[in-house]
C-alpha positions in Angstrom: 88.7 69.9 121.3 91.5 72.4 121.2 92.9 71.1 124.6 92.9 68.3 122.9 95.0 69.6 119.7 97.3 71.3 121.8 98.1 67.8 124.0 98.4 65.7 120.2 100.8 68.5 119.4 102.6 68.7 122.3 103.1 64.9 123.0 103.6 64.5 119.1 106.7 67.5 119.6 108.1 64.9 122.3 107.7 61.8 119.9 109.2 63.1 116.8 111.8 65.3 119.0 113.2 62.0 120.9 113.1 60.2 117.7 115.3 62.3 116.2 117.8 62.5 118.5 118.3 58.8 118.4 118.9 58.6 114.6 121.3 61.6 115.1 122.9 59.5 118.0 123.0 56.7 116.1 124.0 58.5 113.1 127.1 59.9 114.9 128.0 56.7 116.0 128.3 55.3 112.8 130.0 58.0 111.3 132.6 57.5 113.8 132.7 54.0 114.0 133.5 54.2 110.2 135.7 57.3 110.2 138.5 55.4 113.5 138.2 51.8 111.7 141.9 52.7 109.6 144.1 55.0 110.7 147.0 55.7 108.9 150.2 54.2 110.1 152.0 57.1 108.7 151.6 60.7 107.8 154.2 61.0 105.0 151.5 61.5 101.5 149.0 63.9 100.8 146.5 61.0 101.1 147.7 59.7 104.7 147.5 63.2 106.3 143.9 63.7 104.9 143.1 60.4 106.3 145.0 61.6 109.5 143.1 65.2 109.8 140.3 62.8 108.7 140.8 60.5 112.0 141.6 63.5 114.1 138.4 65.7 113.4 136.7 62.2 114.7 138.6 61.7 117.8 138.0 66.0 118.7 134.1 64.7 118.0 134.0 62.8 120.4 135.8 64.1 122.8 133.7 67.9 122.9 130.1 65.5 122.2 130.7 62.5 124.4 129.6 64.4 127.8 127.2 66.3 126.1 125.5 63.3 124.4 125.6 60.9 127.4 123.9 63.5 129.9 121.0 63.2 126.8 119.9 59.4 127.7 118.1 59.5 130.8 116.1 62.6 129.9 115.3 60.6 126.9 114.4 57.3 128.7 112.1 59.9 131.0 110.1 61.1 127.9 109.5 57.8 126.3 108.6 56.4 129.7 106.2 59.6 129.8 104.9 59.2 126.7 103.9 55.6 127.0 102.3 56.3 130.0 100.0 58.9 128.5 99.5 56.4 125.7 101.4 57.7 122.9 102.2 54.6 120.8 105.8 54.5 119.7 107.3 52.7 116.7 108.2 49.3 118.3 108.1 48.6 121.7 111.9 48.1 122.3 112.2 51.7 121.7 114.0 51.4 125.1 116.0 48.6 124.3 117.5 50.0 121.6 118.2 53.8 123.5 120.3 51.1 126.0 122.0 49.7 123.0 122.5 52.8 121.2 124.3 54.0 124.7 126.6 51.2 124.9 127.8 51.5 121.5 128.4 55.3 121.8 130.4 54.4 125.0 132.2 51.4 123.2 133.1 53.8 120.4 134.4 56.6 122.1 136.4 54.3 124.3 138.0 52.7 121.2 138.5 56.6 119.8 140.0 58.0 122.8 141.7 54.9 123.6 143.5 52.5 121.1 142.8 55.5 117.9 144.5 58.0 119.8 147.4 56.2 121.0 147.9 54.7 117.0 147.9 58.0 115.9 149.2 59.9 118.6 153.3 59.8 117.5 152.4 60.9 113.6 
């Protein structure tokens, strides 16, 4: 019986953990996705260089979490793929579907951040 506890803890620890780092993935990603969507065109008022510093504290986001974040998938994928096979049910079965999909839109925002975003804002 407390073998038993201390495996339900354990593989419950892995569940919750992975879960949560999704929604903080995905959380991140909208928060991005959100923050790049106007830069300003110029940095003259009060208002454009908040929405500027606003912009930039986005773009330095991504560039010191991107590596970080992306090196986070496959152990990820390993743990699900663990835990299903020791029959922990998950919530929905395309949990790894939406890992995938959560991974290409992290790497289409950062693209459009440190890409397009930068170069907009890049001569203000």
């Amino acid at each position: 019986m407390t073998i038993n506890q201390w495996i339900d803890t354990y593989t419950d620890f892995l569940h919750q953990n992975t879960l949560k780092q999704m929604a903080n993935i995905q959380q991140f990603i909208e928060e991005v996705d959100d923050g790049i969507k106007s830069p300003p065109e110029k940095a003259v008022t009060e208002t454009q260089k908040e929405s500027l510093m606003k912009v930039m504290g986005h773009l330095r986001d991504v560039r010191v979490i991107k590596d970080r974040t992306f090196a986070q998938f496959e152990p990820m994928k390993q743990t699900i793929i663990l835990l299903k096979k020791h029959g922990v049910i998950l919530p929905g079965d395309e949990i790894l579907v939406r890992l995938e999909k959560s991974k290409t839109k992290l790497n289409d925002v950062c693209e459009t951040a440190l890409g397009p975003v930068k170069e907009k804002i890049l001569p203000l």
